[in-house]
LOPATI-16308 format. One record per atom (N, C-alpha, C, O, CB): x, y, z; residue in three letters. Coordinates in steps of 0.2 Angstrom, whole numbers, plus 5000, padded with zeros to 4 digits. Each point is the difference from the previous one (the first is absolute). Glycine has a CB too. Example, Ala and Ser with C-alpha at 12.3 -4.5 7.8 and 13.67 -1.06 7.14 Angstrom:
BEGIN
506649725039ALA499650065000ALA500450065000ALA500549995003ALA498649955003ALA500750114990SER500450065001SER499650055003SER500350065001SER500349914989SER
//
This chain:
BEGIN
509050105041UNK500250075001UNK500150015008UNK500250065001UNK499249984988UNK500549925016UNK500150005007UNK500950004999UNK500350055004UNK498449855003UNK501650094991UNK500849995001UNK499950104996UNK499950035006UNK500749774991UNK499350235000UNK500250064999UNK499850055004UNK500350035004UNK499749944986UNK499250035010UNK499750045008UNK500649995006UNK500250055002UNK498349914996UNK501849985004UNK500550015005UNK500450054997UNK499950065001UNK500249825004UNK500250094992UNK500550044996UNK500150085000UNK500450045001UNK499549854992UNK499350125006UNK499950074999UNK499950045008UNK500350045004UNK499249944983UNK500149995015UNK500049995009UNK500650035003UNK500150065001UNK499449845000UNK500950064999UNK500849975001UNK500250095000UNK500150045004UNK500249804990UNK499750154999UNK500650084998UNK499550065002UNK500250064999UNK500649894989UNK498650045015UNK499550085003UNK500449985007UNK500550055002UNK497949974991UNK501549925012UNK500649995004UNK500550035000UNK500150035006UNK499549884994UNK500950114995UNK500750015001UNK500150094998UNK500450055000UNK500149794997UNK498950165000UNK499950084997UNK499850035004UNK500150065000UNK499649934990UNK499849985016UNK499950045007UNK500350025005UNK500050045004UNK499449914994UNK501149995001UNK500549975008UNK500750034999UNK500449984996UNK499249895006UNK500550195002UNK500750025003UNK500749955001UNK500149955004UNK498950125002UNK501549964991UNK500649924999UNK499749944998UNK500449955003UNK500350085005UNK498849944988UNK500049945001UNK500549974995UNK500450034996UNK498449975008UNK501049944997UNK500749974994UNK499549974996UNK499649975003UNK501749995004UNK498950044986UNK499350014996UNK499749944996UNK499549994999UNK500850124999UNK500549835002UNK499849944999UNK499849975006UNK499549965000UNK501350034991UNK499550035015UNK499849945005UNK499250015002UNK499749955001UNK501550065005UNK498650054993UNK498950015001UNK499949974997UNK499649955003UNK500050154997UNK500549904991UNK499749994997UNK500049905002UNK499549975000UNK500650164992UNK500449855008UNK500249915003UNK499549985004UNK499749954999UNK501650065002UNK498550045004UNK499850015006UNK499149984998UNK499649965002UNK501750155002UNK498749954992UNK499250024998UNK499949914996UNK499849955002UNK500250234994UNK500449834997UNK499749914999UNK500149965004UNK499449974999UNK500850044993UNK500149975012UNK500149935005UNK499350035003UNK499749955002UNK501850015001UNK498350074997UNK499250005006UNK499549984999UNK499549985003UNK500750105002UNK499949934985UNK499350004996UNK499949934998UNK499449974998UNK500850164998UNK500449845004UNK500049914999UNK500149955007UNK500350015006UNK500450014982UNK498949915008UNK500249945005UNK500849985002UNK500149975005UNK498749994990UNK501750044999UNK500549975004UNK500550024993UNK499750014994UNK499649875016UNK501350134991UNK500550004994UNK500649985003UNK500250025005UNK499350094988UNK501049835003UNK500550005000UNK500650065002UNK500350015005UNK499049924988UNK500650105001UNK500550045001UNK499750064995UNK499849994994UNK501349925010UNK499150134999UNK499850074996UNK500550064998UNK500450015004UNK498549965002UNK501150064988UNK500650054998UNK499650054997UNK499650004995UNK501449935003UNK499150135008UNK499450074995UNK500850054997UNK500549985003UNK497950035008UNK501550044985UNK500350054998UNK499850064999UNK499749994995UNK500849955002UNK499550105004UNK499850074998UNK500450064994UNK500550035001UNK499149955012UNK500250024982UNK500650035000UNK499850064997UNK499450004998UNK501549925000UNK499650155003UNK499650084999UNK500450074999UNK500550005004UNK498749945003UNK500850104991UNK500450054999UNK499750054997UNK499950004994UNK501049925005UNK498950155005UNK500549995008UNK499549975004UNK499449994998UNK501450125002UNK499649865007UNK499749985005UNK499450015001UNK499549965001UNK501450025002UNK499050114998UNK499650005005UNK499150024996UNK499550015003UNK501750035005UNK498949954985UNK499449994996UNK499649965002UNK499450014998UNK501250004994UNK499349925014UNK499949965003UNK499550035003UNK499449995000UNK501549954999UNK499550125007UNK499350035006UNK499550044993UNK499550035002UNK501550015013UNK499149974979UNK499350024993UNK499849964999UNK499650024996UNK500750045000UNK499749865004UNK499649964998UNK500349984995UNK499649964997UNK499750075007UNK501349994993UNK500349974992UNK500649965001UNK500550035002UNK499150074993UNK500449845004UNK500449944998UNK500349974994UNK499649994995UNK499949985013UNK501050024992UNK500350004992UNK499849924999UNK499649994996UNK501750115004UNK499049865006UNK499949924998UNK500149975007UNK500350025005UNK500049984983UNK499349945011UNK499849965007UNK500449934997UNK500149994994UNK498550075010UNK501549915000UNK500249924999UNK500049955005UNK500349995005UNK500350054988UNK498949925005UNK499949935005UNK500049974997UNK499750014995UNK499950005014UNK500949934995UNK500049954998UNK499949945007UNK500250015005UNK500550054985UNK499049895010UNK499749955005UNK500249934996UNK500049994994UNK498850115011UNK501349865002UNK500249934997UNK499349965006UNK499950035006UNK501949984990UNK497949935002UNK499549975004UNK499750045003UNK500250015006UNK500249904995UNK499050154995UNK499650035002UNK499449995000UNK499750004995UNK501050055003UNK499049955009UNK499249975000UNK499650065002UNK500150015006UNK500249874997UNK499250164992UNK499750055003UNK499449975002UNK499650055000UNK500950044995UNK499349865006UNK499349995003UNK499949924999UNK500549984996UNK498950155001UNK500449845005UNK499649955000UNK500049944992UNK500249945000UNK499250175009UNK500449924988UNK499949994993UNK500450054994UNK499950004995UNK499049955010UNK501550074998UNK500650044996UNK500750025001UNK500250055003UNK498949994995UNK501349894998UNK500650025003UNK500650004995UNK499949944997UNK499550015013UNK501250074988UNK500549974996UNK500349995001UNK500150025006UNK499950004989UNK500649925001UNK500950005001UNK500250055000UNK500350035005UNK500049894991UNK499750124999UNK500450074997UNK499450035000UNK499549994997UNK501649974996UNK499150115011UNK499550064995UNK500350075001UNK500050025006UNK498949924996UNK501450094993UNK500550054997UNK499450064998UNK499549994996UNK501549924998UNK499050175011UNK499750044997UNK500350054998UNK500550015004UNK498849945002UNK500750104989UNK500550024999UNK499350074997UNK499649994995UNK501849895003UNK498750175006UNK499650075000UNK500350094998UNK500450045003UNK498949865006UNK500450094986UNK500450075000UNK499550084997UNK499449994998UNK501949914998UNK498850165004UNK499750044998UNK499450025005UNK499450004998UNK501149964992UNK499750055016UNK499350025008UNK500350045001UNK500650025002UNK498849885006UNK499950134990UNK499850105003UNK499349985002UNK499549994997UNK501250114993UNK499449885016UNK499450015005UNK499950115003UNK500350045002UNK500149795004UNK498850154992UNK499950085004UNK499749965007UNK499649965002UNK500050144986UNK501049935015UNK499949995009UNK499350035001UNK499649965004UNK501750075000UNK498550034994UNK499550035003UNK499349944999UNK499749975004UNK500850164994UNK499349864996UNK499749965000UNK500049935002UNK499449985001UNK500650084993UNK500649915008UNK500149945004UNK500049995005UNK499949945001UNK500550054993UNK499650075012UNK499750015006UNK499650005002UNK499950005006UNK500550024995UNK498949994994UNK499550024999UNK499649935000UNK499849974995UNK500650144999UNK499449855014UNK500049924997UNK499050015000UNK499749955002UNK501849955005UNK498250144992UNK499349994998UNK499749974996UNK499750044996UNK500450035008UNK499849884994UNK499749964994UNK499350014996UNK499849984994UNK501049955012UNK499050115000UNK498950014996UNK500150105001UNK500350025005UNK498649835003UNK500950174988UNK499950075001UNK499150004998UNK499849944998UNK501850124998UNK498150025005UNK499249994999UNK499950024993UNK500450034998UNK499350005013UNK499749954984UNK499850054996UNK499549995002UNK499749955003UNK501050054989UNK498950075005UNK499349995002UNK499749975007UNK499449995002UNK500750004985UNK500550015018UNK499349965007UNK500449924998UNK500149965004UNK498350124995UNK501849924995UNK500149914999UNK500649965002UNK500449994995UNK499150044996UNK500749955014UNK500749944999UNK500550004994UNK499949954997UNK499249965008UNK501250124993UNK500449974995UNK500850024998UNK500350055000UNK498549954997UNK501349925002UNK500850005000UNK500450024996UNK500150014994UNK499749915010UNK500750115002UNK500450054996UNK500749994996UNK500449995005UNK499050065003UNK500949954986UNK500249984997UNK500550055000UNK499850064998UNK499249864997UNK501650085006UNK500550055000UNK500850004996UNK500449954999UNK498950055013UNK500850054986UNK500849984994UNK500550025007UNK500150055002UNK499650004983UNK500449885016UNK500650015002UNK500950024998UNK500550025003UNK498549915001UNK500950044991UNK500650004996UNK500150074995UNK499550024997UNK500449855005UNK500750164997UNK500050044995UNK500449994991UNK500150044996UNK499850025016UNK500349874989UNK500249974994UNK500049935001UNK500049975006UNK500650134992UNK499349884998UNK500049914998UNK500549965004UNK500650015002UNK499050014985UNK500049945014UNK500749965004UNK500249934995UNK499649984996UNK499950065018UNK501149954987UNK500049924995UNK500549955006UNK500550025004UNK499650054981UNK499649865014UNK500249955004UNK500349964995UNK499749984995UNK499550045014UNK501349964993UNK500049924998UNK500349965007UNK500250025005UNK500150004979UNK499549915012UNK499749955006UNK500449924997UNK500049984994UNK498750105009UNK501549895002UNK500449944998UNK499649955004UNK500150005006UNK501050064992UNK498649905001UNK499749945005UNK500149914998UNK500049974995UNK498950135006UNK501349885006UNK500149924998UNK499749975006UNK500250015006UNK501149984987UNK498349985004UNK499549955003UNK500249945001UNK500449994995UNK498850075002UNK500749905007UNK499949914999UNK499549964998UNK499450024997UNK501149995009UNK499649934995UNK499249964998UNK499650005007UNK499350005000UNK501449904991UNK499650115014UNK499449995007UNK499750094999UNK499450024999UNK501449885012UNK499750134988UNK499650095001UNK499749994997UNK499649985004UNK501050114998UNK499249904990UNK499750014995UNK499349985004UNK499650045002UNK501449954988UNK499149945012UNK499249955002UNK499950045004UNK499450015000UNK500749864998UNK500250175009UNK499650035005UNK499850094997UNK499650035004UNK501149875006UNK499550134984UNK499850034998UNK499249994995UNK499550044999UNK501749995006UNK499049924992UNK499449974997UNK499349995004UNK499450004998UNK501549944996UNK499450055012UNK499350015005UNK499750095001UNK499450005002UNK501249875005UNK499650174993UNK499650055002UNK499850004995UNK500249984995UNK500250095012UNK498949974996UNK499350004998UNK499950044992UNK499749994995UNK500050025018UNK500850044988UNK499950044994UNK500549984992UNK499950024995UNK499850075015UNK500749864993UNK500349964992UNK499649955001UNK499650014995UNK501650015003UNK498749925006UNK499549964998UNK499450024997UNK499749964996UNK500849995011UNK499250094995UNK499550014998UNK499850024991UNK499549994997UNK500550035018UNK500750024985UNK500050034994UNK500249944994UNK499750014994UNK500550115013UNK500349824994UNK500149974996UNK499649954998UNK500149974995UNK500750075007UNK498549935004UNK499449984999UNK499650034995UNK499849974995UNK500250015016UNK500050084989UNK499450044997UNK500349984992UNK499650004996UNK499950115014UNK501349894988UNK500150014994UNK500049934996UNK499849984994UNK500950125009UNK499449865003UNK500049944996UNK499349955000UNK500149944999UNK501250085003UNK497950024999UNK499650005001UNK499649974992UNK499549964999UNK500950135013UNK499949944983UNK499749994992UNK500449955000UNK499649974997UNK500150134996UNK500749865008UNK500549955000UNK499749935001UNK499949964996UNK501050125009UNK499049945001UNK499849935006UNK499250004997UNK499849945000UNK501150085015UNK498750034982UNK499449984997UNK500149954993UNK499649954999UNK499950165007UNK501049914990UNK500249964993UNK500249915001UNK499749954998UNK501050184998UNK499749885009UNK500049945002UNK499749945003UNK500049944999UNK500650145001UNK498949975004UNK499549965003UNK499349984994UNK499649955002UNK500950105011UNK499549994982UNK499649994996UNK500349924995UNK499749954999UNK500050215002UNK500849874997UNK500549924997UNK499649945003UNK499749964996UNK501550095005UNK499049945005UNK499749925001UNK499649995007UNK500149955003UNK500950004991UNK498750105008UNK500050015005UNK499150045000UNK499850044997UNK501849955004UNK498049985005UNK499150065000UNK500350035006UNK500249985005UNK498449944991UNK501550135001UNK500250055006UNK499450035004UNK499450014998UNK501650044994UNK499249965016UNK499450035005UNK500250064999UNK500250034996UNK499549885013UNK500250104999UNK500350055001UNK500850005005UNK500150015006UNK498650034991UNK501649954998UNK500749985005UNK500350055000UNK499850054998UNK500649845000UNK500350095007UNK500350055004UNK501049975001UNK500349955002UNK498250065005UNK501650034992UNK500949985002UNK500049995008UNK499850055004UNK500850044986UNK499549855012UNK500349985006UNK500650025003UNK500250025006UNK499249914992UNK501150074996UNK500750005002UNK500150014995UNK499849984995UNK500449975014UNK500550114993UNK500450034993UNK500650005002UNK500150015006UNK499250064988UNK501449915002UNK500549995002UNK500550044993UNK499750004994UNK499949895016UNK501250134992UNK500350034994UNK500649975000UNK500450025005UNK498950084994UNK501049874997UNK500649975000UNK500650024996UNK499850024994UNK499549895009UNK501350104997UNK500550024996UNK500249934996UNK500349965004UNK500150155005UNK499649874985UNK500249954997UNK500650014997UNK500349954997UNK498750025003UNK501450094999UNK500750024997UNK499950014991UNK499549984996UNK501249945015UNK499850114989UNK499950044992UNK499250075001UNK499550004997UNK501049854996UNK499750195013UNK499450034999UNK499249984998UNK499650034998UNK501450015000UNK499149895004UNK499449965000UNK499750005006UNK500349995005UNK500149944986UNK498750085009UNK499650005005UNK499649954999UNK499849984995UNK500250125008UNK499849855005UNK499349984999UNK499650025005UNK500150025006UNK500449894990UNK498850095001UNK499550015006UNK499649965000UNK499749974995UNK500350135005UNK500049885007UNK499749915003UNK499450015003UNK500050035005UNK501149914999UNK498450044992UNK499250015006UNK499849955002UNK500449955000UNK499150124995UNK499949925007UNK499449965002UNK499550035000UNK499950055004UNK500549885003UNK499050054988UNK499450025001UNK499649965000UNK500149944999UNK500250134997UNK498949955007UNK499649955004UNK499450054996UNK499950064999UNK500949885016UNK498850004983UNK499550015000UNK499849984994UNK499650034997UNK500450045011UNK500249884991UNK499949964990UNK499649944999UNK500149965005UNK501150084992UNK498449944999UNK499849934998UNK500249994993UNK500050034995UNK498949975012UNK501449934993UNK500449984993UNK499450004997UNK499549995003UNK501549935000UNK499150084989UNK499349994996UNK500049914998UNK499749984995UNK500350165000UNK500449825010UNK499949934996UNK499749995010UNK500349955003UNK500949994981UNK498650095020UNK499450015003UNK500350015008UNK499850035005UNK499349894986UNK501450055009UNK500649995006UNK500050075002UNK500250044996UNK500649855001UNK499150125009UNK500350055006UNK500650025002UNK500249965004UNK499050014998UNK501250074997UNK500850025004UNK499950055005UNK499850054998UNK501049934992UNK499350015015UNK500050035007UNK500650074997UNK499850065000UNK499949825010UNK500850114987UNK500750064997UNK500249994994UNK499849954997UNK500750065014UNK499850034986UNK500349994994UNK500550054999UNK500050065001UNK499149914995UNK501649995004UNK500450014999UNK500350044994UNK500449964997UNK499349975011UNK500350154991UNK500350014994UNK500650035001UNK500050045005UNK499149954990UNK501550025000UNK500750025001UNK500150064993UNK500049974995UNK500649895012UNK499450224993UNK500250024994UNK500949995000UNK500250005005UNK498650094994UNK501449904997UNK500849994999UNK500150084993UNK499750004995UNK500549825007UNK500250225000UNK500050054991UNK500950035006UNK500149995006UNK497950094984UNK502349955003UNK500650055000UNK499750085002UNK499650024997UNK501049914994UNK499650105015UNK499950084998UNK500350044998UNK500650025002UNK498949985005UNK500350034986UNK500250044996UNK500050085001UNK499550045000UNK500249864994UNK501150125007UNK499750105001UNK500250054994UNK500650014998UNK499949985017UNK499050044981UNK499850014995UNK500150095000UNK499550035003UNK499649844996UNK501550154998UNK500250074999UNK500150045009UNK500050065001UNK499249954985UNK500849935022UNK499950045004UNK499750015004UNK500150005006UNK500350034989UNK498749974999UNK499750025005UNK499249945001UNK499550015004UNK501250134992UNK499549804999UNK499549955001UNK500249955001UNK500549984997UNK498950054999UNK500149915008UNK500249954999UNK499649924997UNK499449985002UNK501350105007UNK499649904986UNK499749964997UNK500049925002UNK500549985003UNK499650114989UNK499449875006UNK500149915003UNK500249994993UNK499850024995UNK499249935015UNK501550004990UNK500149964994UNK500449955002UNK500249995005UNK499850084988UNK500049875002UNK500149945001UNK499549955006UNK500249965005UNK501050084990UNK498349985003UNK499349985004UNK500049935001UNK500149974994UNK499150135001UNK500649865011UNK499949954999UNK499349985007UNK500150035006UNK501349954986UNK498149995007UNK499449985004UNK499949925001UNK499849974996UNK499750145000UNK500849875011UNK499849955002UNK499550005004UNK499950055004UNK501049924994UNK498649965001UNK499250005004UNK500049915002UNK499749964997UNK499550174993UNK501049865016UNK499949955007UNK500749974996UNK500049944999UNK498350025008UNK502350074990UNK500649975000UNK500049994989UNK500549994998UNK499449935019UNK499750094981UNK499950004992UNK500150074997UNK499750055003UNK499649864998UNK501050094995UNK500050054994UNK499850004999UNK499849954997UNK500750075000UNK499250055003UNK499350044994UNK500350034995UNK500550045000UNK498650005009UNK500449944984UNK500450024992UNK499850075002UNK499550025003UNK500349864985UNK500950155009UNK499950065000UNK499450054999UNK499850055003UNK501149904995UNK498850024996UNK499450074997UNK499349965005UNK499450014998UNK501050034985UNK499849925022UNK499349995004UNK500350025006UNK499550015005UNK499949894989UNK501350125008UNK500050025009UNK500450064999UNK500150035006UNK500149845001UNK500050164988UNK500650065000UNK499850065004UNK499550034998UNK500749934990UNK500250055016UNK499750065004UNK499650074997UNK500150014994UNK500949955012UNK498850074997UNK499550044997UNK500250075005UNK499550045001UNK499449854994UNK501750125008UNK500150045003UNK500550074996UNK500649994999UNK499149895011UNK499950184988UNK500150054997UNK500950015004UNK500249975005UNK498350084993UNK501850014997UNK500650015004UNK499950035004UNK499450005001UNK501250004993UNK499850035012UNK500050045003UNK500350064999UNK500649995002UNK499249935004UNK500050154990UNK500250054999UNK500250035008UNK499749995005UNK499650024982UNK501350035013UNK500150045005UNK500050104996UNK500250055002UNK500649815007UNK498950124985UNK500150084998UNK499550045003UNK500050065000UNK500449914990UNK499049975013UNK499150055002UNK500350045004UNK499650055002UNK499349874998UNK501950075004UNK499950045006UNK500150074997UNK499950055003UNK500449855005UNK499950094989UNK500350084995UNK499550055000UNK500150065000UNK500749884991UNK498550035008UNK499650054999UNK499850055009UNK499750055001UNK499849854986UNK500850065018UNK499950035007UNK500750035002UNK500250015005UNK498849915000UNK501450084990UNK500850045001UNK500549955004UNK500350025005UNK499150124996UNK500649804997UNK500449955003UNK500349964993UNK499749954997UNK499550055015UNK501550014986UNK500249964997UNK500749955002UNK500650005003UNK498750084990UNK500349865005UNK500449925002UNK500449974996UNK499849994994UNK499349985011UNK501350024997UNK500649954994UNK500349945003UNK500350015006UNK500050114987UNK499849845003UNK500349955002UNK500449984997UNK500049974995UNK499350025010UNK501450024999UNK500849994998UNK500449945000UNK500449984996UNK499650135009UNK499649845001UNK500149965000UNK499649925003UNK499750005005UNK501250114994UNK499149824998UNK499549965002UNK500349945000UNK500149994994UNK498950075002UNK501249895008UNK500449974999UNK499849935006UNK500150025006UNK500950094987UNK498749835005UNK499849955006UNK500349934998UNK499849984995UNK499150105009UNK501649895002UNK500049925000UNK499449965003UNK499450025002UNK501950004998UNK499149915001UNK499749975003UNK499650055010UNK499549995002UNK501349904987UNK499950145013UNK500150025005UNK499650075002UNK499550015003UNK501549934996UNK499450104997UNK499850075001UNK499750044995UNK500249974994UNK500650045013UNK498750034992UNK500050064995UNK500350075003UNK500050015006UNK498849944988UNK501450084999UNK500250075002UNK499750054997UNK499549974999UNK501350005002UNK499150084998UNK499650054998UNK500550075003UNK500250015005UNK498649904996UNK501250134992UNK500250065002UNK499550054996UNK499849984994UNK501649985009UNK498550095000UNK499550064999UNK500050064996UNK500649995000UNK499249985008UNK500250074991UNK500450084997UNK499050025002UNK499549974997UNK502150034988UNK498350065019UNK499250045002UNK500350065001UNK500550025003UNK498649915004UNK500550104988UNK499950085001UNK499550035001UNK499650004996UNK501150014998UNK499250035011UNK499349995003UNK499950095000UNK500250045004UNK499849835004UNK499750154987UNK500050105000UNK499850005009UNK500049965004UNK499250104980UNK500750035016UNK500250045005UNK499149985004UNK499949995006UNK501350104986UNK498249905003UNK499449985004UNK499949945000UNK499749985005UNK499750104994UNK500849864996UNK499949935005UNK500349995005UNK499749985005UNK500049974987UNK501250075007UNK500249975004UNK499650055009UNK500249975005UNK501049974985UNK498650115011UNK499650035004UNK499149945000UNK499749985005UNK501250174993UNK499149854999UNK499449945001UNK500049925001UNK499649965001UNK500050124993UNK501149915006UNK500349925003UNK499950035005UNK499549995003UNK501449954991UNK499650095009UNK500250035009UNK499450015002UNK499949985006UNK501250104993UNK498349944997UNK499550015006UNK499449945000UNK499450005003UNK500750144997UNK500449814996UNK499449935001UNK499749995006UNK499450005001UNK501249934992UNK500150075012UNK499649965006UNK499650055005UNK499949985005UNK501049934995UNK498950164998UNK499650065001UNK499449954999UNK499649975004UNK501150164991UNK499449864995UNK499349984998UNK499549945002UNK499449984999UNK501350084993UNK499949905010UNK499549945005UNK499750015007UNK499649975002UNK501049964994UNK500050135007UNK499750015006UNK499350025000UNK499549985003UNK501550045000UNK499050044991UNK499250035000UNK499649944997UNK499450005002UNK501050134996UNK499749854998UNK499549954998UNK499749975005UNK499449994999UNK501150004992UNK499949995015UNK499749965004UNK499650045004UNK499549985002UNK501349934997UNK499350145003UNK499550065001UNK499549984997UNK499649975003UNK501150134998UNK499149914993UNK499550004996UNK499649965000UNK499450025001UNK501250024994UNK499749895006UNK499649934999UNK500249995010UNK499849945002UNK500650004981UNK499750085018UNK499649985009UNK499549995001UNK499849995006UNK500650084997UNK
//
């Protein structure tokens, strides 16, 4: 949600500023908030104009070609396409993030918005972005933990499991919408007594997108140091991934489009985020700041 905070930034920018030219700020505001972009195309569009100095935008449009916002986050293509912002200015100037109760610290949680906003979103990744997004902390870490009942089934099969550990994870595009995920894990004794410093295992399955809003593994396959594991002994054990939970915090996700070769995956989005989540995205990075207050 760093690419929308700009975005909304951007247009408090052009809602403040006397003549500004309202695509050029906002160009202006994203290029500052990223590491590096090709080429970039913003639009505004609105009627009448000057609804802008109120905080109300009919629709936003960027589009970016070799866009790297950080480090570990970057696409070929990424297409944002925003419409429906009625920012309340007053509130938005307002940048205090902890108000008191009682004598107490506590963060303050504000409606920024006065109607829902909806996004859709177009993204095309490669095989290198993917692997250097695979490295931040917060996907890797998360597709560790799922495939965590997995890697215990497995190791149970042929294997006296310690207490091992993934060394290395890797994610490959094999075409036809087919993934592999490539490990090494360390910390196993064969049960015919022999020791392996690593162990090599590869899930192979199709990803399946299920009414929009899930996504399922099929056509599962589990290789273990280069061998096929029979299905009802290696079969992934990894639940879908519903994107409906988000519905219960007023965030709904759909997915329009999913499509990966050997080369690239694509991915296009449809979020509608009501009038208080999407005011509690915008004040995420409030909510780390204060946290780290907290945990000081």
């Amino acid at each position: 949600m760093e690419l929308l905070t700009s975005i909304i930034s951007g247009i408090l920018a052009i809602a403040t500023s006397v003549n500004a030219v309202g695509d050029e700020v906002l160009k202006n505001k994203l290029e500052s908030q990223i590491k590096s972009v090709d080429t970039m195309a913003v639009r505004i569009d609105n009627a009448p104009n000057h609804d802008i100095s109120k905080g109300k935008v009919q629709r936003v449009r960027v589009a970016t070609r070799d866009l790297e916002i950080s480090q570990a986050i970057a696409f070929k293509t990424l297409e944002v396409d925003v419409d429906g912002i009625d920012i309340r200015l007053k509130e938005w100037l307002q940048q205090d993030i902890l108000t008191e109760i009682d004598g107490v610290p506590t963060l303050r949680l504000r409606q920024l918005f006065e109607q829902p906003v909806n996004i859709a979103s177009r993204a095309v990744l490669t095989q290198e972005q993917l692997d250097n997004m695979l490295q931040s902390p917060f996907i890797n870490r998360t597709i560790r933990r799922r495939l965590q009942q997995t890697l215990n089934r497995i190791a149970e099969y042929n294997y006296r499991r310690k207490d091992f550990e993934i060394s290395s994870l890797a994610l490959d595009l094999i075409g036809e919408n087919r993934i592999a995920l490539r490990m090494k894990l360390s910390g196993f004794d064969r049960k015919d007594g022999r020791k392996d410093e690593e162990l090599d295992v590869n899930f192979e399955f199709a990803l399946e997108v299920i009414d929009g809003a899930s996504f399922r593994l099929t056509e599962q396959r589990v290789f273990v140091d280069g061998e096929e594991v029979e299905p009802e002994q290696g079969v992934l054990v990894v639940a879908p991934v519903t994107l409906k939970a988000l519905e219960e915090v007023g965030i709904q996700v759909r997915v329009i489009e999913w499509e990966s070769d050997k080369d690239e995956l694509e991915l296009a989005l449809f979020i509608r985020a009501n009038e208080f989540a999407a005011s509690a995205l915008l004040d995420a990075r409030g909510l780390i700041e204060a946290s780290e207050l907290f945990l000081d």
